[in-house]
VOVOLUM-189239 format. One record per residue (C-alpha): x, y, z; residue number from 0. Coordinates in Angstrom, 2 decimals, m for minus. Layout:
<recs>
+---------+---------+---------+-----+
!       X !       Y !       Z !   k !
+---------+---------+---------+-----+
!       X !       Y !       Z ! NUM !
...
+---------+---------+---------+-----+
</recs>
This chain:
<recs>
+---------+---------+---------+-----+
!       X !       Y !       Z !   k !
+---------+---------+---------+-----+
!    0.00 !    0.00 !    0.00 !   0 !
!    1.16 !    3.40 !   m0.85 !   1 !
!   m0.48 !    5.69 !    1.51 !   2 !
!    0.43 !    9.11 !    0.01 !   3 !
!   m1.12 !    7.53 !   m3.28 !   4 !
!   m4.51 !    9.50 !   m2.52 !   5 !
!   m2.63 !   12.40 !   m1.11 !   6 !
!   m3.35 !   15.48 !   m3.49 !   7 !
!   m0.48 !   16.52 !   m5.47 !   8 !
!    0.06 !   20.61 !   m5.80 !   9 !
!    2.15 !   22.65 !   m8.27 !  10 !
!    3.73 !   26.31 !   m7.45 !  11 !
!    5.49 !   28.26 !   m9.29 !  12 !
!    6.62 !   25.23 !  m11.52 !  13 !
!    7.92 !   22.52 !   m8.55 !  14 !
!    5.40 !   19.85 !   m7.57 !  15 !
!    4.81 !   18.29 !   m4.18 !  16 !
!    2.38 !   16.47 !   m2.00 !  17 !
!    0.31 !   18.07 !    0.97 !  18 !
!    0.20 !   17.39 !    3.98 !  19 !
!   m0.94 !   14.14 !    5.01 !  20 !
!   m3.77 !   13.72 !    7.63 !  21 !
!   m3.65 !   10.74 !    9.97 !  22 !
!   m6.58 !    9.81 !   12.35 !  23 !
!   m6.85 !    9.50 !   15.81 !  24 !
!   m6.19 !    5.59 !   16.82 !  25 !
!   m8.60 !    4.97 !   19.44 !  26 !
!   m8.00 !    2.22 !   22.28 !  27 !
!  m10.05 !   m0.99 !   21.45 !  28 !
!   m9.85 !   m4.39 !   23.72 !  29 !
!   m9.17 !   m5.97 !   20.85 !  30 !
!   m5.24 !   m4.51 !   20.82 !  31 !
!   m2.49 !   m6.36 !   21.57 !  32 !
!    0.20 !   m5.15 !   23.59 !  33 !
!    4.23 !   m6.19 !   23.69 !  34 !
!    7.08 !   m5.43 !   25.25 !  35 !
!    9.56 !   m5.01 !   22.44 !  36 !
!   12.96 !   m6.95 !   22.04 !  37 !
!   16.41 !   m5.24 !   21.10 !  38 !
!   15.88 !   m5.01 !   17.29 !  39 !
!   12.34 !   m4.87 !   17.17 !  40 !
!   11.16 !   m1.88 !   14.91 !  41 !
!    7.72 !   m0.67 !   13.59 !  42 !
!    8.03 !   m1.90 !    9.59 !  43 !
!    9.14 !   m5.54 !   11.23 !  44 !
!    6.30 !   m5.70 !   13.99 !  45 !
!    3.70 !   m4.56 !   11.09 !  46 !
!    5.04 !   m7.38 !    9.10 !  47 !
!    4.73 !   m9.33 !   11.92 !  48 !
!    0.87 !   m8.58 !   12.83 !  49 !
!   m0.29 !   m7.83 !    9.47 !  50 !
!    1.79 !   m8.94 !    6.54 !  51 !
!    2.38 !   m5.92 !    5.34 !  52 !
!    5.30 !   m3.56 !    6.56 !  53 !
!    4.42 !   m0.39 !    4.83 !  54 !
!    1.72 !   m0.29 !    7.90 !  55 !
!    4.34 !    0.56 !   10.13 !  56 !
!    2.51 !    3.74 !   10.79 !  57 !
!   m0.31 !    2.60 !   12.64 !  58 !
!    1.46 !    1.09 !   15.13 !  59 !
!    4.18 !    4.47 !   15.03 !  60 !
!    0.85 !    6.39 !   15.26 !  61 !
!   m1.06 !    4.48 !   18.01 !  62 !
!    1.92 !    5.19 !   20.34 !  63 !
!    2.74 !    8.78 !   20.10 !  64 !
!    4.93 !    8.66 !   23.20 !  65 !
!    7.30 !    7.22 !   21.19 !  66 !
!    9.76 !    8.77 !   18.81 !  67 !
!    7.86 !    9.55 !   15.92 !  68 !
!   11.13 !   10.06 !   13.16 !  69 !
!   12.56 !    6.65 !   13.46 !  70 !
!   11.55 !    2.89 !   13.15 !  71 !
!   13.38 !    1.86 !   15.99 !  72 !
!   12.01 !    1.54 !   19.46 !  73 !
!   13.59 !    1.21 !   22.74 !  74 !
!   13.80 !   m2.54 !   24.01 !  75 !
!   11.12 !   m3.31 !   26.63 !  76 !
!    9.16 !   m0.70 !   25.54 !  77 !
!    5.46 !   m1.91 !   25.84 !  78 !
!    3.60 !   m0.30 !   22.87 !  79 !
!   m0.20 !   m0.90 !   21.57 !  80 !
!   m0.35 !   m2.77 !   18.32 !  81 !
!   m4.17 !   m1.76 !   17.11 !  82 !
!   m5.14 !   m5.18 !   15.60 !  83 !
!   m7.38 !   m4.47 !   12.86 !  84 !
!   m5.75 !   m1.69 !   10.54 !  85 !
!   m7.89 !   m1.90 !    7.76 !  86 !
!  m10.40 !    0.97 !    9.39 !  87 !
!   m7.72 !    3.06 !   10.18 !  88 !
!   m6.16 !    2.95 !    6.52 !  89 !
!   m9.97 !    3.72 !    5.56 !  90 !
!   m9.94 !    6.30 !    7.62 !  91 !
!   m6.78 !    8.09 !    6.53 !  92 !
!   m7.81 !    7.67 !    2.69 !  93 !
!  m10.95 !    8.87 !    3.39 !  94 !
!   m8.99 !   12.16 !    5.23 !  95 !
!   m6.95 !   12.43 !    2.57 !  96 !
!   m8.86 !   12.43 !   m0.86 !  97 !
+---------+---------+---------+-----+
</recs>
């Protein structure tokens, strides 16, 4: 999934780029899971992990904003929320951003 691929693309003064993206709010469910990470363990390999799919890396990133938000890597024994059914939240942000 390419999730700037519904993102709308501007032009000024003759250079083109994307605007801003807008994510949604990832509320808690008692269907997450939550684990305390292992040295190594970053959000493209736990998306992978949960869902097949590591370009979902930012749901997880995004459902624990305490955490460093500009890297993949997370702290070992870090216990973060893993939101176990992404495909509303990936509805959500292409809904947002169209």
């Amino acid at each position: 999934m390419n999730r700037y691929q519904f993102i709308p693309k501007r032009k000024s003064k003759g250079k083109r780029y994307v605007a801003n993206a807008i994510y949604p709010e990832i509320p808690l469910s008692n269907t997450d899971t939550y684990v305390i990470t292992n040295k190594g363990d970053r959000f493209d390999t736990l998306a992978n992990q949960f869902y097949g799919d590591k370009s979902l890396w930012w749901v997880i990133s995004l459902a624990n904003q305490s955490l460093k938000q500009n890297s993949l890597y997370i702290p070992p024994g870090t216990q973060i929320r893993i939101p176990i059914n992404p495909t509303s939240i990936v509805n959500q942000y292409n809904n947002n951003n169209q």
